[in-house]
SERO-287555 format. One line per field, with one value per residue: residue number from 1; residue in three letters; x, y, z of N, C-alpha, C, CB in turn. Coordinates in pm, 1 decimal. Glycine has a CB too. Example, Ala and Ser with C-alpha at 12.3 -4.5 7.8 and 13.67 -1.06 7.14 Angstrom:
2
k: (1/2) .
r: (ala/ser) .
n_x: (1319.0/1285.0) .
n_y: (-569.0/-225.0) .
n_z: (780.0/708.0) .
ca_x: (1230.0/1367.0) .
ca_y: (-450.0/-106.0) .
ca_z: (780.0/714.0) .
c_x: (1320.0/1290.0) .
c_y: (-330.0/3.0) .
c_z: (780.0/787.0) .
cb_x: (1130.8/1408.4) .
cb_y: (-447.3/-59.8) .
cb_z: (904.6/572.5) .
This chain:
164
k: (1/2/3/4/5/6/7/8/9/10/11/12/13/14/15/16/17/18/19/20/21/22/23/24/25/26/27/28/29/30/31/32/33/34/35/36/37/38/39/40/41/42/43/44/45/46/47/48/49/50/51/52/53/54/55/56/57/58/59/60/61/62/63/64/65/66/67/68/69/70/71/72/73/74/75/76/77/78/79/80/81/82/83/84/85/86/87/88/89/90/91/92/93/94/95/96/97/98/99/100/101/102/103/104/105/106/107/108/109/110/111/112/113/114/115/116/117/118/119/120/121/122/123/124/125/126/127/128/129/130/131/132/133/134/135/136/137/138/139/140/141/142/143/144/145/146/147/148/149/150/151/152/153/154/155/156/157/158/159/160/161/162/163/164) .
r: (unk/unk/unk/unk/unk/unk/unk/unk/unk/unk/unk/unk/unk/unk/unk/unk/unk/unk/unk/unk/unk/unk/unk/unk/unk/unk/unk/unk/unk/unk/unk/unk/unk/unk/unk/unk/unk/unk/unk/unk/unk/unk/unk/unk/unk/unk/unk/unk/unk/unk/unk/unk/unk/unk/unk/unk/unk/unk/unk/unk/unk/unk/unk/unk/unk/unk/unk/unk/unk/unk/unk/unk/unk/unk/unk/unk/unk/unk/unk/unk/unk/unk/unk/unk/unk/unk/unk/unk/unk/unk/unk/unk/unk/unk/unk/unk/unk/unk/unk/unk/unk/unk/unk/unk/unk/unk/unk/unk/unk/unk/unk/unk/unk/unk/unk/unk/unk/unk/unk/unk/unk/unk/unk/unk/unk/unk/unk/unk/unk/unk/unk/unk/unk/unk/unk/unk/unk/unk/unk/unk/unk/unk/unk/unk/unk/unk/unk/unk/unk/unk/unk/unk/unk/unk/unk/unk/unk/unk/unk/unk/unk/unk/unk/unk) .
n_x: (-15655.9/-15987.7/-16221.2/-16493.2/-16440.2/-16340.3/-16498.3/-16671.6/-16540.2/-16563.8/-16790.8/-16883.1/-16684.9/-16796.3/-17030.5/-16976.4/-16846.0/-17076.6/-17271.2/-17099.6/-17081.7/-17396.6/-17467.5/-17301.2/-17382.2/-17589.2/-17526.5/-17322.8/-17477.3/-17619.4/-17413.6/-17371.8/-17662.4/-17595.6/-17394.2/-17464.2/-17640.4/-17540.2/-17411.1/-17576.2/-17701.9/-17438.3/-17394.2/-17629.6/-17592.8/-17308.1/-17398.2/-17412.4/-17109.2/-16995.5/-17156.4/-17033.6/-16744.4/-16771.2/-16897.7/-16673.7/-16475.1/-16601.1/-16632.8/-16359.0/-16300.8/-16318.4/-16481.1/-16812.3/-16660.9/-16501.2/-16703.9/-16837.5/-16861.2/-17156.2/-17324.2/-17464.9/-17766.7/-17848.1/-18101.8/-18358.2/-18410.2/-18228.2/-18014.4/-17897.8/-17690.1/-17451.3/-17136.4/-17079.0/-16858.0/-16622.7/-16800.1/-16834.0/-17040.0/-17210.8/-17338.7/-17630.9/-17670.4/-17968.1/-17910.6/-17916.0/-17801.6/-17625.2/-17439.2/-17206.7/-17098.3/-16749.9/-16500.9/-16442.8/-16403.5/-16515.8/-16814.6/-16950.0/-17088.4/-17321.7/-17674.6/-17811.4/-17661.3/-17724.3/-17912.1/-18047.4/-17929.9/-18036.7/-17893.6/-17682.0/-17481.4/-17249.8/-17130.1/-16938.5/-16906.2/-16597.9/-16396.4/-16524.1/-16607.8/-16735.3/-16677.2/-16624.1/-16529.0/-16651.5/-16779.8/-17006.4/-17281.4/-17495.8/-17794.9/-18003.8/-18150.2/-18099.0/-18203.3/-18258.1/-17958.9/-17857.6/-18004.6/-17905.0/-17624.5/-17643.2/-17487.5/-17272.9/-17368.7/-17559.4/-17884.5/-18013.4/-18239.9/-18504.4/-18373.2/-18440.4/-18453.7/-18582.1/-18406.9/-18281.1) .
n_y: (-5005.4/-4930.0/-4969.7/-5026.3/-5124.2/-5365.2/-5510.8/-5545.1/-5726.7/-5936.8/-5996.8/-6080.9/-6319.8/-6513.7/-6534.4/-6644.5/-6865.1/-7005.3/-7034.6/-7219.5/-7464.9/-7486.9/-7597.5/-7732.3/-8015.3/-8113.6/-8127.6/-8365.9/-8562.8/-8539.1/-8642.6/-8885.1/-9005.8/-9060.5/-9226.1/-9425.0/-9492.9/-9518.5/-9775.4/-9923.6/-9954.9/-10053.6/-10320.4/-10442.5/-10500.4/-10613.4/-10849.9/-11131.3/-11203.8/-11172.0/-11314.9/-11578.9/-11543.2/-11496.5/-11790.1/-11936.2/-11806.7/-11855.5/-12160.3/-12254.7/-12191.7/-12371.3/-12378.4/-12456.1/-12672.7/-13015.8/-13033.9/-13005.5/-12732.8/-12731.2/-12612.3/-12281.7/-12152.3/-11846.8/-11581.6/-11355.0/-11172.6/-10923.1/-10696.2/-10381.5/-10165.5/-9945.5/-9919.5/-9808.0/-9695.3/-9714.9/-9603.1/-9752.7/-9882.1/-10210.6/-10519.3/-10768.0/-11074.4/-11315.3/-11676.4/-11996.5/-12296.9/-12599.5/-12831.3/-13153.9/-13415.1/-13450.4/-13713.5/-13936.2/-13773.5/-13590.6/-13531.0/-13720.0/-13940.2/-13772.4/-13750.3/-13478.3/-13358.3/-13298.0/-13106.7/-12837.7/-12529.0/-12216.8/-11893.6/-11582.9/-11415.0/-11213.5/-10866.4/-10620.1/-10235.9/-10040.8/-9764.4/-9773.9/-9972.2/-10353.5/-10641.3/-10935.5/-11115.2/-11388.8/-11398.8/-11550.8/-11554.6/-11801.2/-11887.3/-11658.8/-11412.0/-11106.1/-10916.1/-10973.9/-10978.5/-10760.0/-10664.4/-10758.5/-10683.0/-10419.9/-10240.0/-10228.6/-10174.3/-9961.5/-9984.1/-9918.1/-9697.5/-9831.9/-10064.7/-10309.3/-10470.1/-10634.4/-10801.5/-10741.4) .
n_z: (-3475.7/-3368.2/-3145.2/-3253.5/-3510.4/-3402.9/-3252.8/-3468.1/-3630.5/-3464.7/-3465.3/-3718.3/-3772.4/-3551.4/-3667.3/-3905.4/-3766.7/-3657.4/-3843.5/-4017.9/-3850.9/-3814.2/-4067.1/-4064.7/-3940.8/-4112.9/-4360.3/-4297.3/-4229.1/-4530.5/-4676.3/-4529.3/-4594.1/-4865.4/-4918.8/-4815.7/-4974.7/-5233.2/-5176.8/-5124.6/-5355.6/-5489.4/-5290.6/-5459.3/-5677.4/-5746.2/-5557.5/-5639.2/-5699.2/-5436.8/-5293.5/-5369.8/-5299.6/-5038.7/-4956.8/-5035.6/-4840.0/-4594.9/-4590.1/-4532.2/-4362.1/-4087.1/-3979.8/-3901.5/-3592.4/-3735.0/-3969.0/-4296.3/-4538.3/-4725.5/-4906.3/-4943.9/-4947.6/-5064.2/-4903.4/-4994.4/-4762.0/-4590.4/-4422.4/-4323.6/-4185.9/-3944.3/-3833.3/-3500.0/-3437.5/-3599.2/-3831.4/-4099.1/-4305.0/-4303.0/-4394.8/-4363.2/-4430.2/-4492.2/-4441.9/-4559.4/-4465.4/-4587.7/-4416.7/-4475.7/-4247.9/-4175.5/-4315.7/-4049.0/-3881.3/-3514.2/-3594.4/-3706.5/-3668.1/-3616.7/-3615.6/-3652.4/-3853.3/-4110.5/-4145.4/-4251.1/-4177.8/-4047.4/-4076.2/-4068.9/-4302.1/-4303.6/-4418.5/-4519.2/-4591.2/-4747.2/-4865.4/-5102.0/-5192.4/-5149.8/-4929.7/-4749.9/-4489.7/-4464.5/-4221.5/-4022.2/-3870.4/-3691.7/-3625.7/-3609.6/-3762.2/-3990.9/-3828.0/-3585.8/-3559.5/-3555.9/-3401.0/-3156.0/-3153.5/-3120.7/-2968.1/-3124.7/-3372.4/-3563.2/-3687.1/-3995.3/-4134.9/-4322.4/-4316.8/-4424.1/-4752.2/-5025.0/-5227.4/-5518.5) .
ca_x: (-15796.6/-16100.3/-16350.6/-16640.6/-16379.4/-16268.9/-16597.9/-16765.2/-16489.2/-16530.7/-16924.0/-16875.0/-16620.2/-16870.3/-17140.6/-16887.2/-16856.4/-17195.3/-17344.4/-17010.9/-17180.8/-17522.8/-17451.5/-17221.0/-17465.9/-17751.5/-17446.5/-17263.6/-17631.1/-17678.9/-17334.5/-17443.1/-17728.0/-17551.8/-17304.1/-17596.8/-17769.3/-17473.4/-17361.6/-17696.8/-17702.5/-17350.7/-17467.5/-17729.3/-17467.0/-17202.5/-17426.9/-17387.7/-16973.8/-17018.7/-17220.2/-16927.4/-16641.7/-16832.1/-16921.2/-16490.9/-16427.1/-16652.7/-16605.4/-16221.1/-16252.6/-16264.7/-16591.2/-16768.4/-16565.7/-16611.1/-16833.4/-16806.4/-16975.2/-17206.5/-17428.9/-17512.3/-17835.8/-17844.8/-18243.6/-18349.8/-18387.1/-18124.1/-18032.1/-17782.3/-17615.0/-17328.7/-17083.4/-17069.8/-16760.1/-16575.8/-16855.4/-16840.6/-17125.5/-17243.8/-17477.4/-17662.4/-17787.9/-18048.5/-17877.3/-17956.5/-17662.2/-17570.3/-17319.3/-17199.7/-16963.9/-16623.5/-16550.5/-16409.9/-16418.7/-16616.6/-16965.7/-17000.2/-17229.8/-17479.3/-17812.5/-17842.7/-17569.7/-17759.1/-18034.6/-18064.7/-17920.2/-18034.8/-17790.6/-17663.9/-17374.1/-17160.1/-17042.0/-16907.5/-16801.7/-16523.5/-16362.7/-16655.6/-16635.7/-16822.7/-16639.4/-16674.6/-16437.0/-16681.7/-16831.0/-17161.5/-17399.0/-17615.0/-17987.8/-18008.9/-18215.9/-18075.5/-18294.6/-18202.6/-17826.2/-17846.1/-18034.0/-17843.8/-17502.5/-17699.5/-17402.0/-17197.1/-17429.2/-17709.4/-17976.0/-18019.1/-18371.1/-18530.8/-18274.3/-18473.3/-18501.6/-18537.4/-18249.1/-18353.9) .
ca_y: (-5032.6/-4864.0/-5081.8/-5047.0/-5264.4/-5477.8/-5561.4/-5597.6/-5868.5/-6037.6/-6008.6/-6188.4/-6421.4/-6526.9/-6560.7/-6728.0/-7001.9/-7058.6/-7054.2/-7287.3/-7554.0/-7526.1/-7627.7/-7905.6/-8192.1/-8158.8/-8178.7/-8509.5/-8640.6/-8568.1/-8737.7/-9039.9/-9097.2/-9043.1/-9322.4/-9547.7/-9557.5/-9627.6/-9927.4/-10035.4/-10041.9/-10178.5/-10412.0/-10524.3/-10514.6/-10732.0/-10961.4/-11263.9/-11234.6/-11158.6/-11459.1/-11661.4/-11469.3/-11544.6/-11936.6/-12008.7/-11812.8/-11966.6/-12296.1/-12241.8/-12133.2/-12511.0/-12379.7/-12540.6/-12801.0/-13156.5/-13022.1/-12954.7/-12661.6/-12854.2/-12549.2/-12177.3/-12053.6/-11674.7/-11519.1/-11245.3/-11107.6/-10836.7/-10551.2/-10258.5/-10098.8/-9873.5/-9979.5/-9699.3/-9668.9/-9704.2/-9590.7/-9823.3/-9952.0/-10347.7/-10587.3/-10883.4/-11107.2/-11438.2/-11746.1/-12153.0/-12355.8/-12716.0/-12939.8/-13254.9/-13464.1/-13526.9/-13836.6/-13976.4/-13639.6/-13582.8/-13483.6/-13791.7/-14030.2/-13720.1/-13743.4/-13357.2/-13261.0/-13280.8/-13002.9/-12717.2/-12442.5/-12044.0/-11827.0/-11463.5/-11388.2/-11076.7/-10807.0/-10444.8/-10155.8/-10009.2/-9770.4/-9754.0/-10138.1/-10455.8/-10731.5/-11023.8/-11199.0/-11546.7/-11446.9/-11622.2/-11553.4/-11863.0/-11877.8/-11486.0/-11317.0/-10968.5/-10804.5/-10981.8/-10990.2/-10602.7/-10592.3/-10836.8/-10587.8/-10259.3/-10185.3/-10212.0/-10138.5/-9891.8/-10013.0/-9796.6/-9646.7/-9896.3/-10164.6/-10432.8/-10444.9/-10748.9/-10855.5/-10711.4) .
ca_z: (-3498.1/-3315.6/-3102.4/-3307.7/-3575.5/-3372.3/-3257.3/-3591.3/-3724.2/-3396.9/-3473.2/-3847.2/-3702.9/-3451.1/-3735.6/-3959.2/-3685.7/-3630.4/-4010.5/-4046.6/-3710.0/-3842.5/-4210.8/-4095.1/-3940.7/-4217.2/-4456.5/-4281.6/-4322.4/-4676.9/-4747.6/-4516.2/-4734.2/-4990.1/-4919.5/-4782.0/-5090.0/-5349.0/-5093.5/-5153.8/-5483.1/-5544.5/-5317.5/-5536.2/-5832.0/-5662.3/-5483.2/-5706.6/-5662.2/-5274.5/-5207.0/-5415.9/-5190.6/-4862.5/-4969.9/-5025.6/-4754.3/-4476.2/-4599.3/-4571.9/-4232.6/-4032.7/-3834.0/-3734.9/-3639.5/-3786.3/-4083.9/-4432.6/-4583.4/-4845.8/-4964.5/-4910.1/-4997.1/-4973.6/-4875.2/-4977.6/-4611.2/-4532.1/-4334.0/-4332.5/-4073.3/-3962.3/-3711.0/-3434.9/-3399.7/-3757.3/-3912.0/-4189.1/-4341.1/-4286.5/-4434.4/-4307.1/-4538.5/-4422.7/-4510.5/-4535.4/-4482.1/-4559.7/-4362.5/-4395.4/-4090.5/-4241.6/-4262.0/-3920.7/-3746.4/-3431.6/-3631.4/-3845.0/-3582.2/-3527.6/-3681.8/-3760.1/-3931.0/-4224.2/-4087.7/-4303.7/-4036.0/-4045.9/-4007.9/-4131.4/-4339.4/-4292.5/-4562.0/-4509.0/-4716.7/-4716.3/-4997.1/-5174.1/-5227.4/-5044.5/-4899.2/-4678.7/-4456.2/-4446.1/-4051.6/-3996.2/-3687.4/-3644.7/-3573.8/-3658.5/-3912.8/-4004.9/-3772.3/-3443.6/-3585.5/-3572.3/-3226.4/-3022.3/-3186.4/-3088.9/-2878.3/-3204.7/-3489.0/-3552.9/-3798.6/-4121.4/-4186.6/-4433.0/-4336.3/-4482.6/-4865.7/-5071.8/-5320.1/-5683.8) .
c_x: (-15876.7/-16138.0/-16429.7/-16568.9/-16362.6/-16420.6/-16735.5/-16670.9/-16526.7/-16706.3/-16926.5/-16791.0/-16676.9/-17021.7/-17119.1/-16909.0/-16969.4/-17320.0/-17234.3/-17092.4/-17297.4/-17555.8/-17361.6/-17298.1/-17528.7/-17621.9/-17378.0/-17388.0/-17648.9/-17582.4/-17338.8/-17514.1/-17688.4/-17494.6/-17410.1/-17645.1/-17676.3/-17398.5/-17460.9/-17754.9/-17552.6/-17347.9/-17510.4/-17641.2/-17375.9/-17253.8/-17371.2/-17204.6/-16928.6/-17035.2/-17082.7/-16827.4/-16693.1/-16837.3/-16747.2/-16453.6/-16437.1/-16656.3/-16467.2/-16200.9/-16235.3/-16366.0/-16706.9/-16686.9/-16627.6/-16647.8/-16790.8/-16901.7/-16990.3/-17255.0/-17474.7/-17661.4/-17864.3/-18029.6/-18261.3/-18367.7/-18254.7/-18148.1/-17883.3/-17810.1/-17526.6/-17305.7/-17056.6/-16952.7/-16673.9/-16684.6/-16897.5/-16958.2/-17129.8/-17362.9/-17458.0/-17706.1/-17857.2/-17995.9/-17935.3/-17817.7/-17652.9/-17453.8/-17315.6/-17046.6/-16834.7/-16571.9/-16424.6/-16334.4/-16548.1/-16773.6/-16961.5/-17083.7/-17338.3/-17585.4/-17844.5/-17775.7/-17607.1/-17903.9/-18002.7/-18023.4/-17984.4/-17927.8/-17824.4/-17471.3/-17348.5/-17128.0/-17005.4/-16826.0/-16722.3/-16432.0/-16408.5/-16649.5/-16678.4/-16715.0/-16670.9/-16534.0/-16463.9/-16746.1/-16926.3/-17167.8/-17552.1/-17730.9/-18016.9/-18083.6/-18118.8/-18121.7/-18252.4/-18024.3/-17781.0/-17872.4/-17952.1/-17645.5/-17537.6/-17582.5/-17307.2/-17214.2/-17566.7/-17755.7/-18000.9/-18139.6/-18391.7/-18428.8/-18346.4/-18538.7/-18501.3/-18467.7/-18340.0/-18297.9) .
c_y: (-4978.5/-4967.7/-5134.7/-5141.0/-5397.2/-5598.5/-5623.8/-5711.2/-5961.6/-6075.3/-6145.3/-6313.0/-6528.8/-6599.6/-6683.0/-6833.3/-7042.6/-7089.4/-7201.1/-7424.9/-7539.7/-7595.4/-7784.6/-8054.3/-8160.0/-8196.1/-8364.0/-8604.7/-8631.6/-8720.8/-8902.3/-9127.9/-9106.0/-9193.7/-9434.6/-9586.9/-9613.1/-9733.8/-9972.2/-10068.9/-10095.9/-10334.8/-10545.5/-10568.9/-10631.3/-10856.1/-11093.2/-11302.2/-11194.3/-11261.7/-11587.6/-11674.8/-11587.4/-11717.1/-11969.7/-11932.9/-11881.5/-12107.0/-12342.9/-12219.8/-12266.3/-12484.1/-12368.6/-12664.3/-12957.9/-13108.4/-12966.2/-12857.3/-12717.9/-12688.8/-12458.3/-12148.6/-11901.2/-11648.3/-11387.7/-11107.5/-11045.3/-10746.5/-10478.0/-10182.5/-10018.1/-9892.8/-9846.9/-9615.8/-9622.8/-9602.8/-9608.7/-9911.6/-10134.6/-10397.5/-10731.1/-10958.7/-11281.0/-11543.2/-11876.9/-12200.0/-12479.7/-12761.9/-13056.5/-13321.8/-13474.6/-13634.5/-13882.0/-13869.7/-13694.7/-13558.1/-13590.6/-13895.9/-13886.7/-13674.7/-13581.9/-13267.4/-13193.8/-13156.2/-12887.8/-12620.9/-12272.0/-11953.6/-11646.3/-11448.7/-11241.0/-11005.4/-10704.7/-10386.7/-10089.8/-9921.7/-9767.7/-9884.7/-10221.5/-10590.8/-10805.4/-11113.3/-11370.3/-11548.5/-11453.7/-11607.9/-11664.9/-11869.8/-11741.1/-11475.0/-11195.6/-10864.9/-10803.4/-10951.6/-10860.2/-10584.3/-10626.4/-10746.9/-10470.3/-10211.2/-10094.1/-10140.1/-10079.4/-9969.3/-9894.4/-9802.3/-9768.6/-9968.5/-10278.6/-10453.3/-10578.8/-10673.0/-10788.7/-10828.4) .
c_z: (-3381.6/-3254.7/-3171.9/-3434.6/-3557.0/-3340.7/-3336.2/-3646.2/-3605.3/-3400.9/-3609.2/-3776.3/-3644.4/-3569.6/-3812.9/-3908.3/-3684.4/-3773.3/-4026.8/-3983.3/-3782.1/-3987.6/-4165.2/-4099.0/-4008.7/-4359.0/-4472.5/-4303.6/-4432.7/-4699.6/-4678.4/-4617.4/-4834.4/-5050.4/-4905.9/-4925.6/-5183.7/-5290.9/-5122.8/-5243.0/-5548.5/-5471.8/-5396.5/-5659.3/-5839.3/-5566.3/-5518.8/-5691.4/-5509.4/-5232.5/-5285.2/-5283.6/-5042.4/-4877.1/-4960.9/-4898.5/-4596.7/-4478.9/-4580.6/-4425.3/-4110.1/-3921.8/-3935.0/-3776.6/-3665.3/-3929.9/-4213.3/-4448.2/-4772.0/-4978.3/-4905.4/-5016.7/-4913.6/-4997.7/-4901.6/-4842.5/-4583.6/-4511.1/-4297.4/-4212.6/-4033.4/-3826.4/-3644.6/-3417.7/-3520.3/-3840.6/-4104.0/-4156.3/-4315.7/-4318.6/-4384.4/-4343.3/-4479.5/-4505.8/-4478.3/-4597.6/-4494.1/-4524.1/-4419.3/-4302.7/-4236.5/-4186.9/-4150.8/-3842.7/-3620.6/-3456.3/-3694.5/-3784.3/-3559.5/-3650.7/-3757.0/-3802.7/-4059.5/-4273.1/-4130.9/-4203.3/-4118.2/-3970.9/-4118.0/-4153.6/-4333.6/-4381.1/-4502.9/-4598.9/-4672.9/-4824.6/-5094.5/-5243.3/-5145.9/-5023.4/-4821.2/-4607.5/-4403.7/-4303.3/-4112.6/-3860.2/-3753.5/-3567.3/-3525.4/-3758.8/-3893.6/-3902.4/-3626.5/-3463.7/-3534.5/-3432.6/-3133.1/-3064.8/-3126.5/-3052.1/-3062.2/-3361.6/-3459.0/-3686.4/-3913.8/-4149.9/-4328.9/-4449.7/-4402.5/-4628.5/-4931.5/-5191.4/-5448.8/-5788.9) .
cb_x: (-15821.7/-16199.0/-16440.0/-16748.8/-16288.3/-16147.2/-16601.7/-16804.7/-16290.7/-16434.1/-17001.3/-16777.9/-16561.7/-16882.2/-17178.0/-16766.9/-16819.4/-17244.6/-17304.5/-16868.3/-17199.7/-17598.4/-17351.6/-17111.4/-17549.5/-17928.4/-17339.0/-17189.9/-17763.7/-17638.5/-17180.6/-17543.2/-17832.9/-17442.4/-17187.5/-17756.2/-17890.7/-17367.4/-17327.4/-17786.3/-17777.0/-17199.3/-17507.1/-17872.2/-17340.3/-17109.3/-17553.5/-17445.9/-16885.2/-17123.7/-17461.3/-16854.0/-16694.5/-17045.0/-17018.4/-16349.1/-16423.0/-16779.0/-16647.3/-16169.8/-16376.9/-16080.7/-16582.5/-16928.2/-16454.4/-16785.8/-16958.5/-16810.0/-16938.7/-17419.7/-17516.3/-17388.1/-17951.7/-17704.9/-18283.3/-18408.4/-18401.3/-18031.9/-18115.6/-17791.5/-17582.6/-17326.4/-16950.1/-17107.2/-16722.3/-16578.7/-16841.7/-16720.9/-17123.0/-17228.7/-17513.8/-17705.7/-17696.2/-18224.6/-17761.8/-18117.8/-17580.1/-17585.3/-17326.0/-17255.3/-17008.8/-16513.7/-16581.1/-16334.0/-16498.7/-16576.0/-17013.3/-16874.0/-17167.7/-17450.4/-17932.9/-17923.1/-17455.1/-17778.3/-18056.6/-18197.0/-17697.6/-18166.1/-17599.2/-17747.7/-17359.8/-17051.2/-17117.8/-16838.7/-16854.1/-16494.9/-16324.2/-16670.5/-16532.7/-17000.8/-16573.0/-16779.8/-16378.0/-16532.8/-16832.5/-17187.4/-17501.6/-17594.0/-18042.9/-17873.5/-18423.0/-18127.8/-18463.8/-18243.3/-17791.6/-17955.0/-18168.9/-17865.5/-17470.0/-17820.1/-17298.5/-17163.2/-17435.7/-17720.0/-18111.1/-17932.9/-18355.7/-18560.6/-18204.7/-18554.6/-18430.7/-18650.1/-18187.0/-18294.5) .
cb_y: (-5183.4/-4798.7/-5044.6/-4876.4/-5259.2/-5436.4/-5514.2/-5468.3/-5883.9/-6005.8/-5835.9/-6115.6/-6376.0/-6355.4/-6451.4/-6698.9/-7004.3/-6953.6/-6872.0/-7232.4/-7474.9/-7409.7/-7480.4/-7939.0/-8276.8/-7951.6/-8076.6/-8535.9/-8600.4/-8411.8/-8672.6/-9032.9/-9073.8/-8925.7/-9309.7/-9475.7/-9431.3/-9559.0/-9949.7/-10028.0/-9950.5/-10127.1/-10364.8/-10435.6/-10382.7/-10648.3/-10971.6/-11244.2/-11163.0/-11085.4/-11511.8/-11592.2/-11242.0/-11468.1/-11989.8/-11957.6/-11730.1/-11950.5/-12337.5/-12123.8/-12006.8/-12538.3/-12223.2/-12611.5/-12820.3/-13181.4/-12919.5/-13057.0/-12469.5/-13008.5/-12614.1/-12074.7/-12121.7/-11494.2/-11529.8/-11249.1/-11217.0/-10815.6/-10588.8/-10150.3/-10145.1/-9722.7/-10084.0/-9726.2/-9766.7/-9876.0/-9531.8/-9878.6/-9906.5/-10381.0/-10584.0/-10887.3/-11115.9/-11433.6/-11731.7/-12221.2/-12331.0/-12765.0/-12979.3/-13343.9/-13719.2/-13452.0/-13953.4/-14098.3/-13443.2/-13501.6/-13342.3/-13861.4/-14123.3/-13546.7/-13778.8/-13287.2/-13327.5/-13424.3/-12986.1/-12698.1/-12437.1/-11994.9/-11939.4/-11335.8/-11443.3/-11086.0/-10767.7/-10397.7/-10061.2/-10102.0/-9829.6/-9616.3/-10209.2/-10517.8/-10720.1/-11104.9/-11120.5/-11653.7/-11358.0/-11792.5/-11283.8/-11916.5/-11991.9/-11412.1/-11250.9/-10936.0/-10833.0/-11156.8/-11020.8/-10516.4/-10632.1/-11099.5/-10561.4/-10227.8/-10344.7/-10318.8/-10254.2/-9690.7/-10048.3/-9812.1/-9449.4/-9825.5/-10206.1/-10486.2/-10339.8/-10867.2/-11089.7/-10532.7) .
cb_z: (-3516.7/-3401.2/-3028.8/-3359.3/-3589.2/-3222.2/-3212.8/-3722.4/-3783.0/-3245.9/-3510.0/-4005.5/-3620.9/-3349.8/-3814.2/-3952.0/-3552.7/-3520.4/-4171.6/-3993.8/-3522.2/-3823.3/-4318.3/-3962.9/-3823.5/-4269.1/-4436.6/-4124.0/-4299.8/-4817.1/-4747.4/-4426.5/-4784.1/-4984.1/-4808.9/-4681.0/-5181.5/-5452.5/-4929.6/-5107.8/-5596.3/-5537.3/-5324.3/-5581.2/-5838.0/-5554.7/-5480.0/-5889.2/-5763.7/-5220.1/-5278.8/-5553.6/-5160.3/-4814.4/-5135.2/-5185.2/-4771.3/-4447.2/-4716.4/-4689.9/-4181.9/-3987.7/-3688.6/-3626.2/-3519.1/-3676.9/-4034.1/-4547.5/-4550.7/-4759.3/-4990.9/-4915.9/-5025.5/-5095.0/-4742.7/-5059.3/-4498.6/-4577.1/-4170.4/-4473.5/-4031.9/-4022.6/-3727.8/-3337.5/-3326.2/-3836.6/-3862.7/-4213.1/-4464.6/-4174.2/-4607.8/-4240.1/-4737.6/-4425.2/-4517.9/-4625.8/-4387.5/-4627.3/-4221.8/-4487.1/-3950.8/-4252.4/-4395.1/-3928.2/-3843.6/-3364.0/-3711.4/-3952.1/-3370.5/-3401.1/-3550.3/-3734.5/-3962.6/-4251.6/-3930.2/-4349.2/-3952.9/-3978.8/-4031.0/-4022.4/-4451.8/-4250.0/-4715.3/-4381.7/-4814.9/-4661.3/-5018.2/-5277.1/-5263.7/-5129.2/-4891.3/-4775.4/-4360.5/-4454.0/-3897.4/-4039.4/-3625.3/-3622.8/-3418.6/-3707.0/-3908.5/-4119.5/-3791.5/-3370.1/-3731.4/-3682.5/-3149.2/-3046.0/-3340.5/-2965.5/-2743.0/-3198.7/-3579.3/-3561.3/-3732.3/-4263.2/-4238.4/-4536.2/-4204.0/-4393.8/-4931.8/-5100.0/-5336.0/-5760.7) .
C-alpha cells in the first residue's frame, strides 16, 4: 500500500470513530427517555398492586418496633429518579401511615402512636418491571427524599406528576 492509502483509511477510520462518539450520548438520551417514560406509565398501570406489595411487605418488616402497621394511605405526591450508580430507575411516592402499639410491647403506654405519620414509600424498576421491597423514609415528601439522597439519586426532569 502507498501513503496516500494508508492515510485515507486512517482518515475514514478517524471519522468513523468520531461520527460513532457523537451519535452515542444524544442516542443513550433518547433511550433514557425512552425508558423514563414507559416506567412512568407502567407505573401508573401497576400502582394499585404496588401499593398492595409495599403495604404486606412493610408491615411484615417488625419496624418500627412495638407498632402495628394499621393503614397506608398512598398521596398522590411522587417523584422519579435514577440511582447514579446502577442506573436504575426509582420512585417516591407521599404516604400517610397508621400505627397501632401491640399489645404489651414497648409502644402501647405512648399517647401518639395513634398520629397519622408522613412518610415516603420506595419502588424501583428493574427489567422493565416495578417493585418494592416495603423501605419507608419518614417525615419526607418525594422531593426532600430525593435531595437529602442527591449523593445517590438524581431527580428526573418533571419528577413530580400526580397519580392518574
Amino acid at each position: 500500500m502507498d501513503g496516500a492509502l494508508i492515510a485515507a483509511i486512517s482518515t475514514l477510520c478517524a471519522a468513523g470513530v468520531a461520527i460513532a462518539l457523537a451519535v452515542r450520548q444524544p442516542l443513550r438520551r433518547l433511550r433514557r427517555a425512552s425508558e423514563e417514560a414507559s416506567a412512568r406509565a407502567a407505573f401508573r398501570q401497576q400502582r394499585e398492586v404496588l401499593e398492595a406489595k409495599f403495604f404486606d411487605l412493610a408491615s411484615r418488616s417488625g419496624k418500627p418496633r412495638g407498632l402495628k402497621w394499621v393503614d397506608v394511605k398512598f398521596l398522590d405526591d411522587l417523584g422519579f429518579a435514577r440511582d447514579r450508580q446502577s442506573g436504575l430507575l426509582a420512585a417516591f411516592v407521599s404516604v400517610n401511615i397508621r400505627f397501632e402499639a401491640i399489645p404489651g410491647g414497648d409502644m402501647e403506654d405512648v399517647a401518639a402512636v395513634g398520629n397519622i405519620r408522613d412518610a415516603c414509600a420506595l419502588f424501583h424498576y428493574e427489567g422493565g418491571g416495578w417493585g418494592t421491597g416495603g423501605k419507608t423514609l419518614f417525615n419526607v415528601s418525594p422531593q426532600e427524599a430525593i435531595a437529602r439522597f442527591h449523593t445517590q439519586f438524581e431527580s428526573l426532569p418533571e419528577s413530580v406528576v400526580p397519580s392518574a
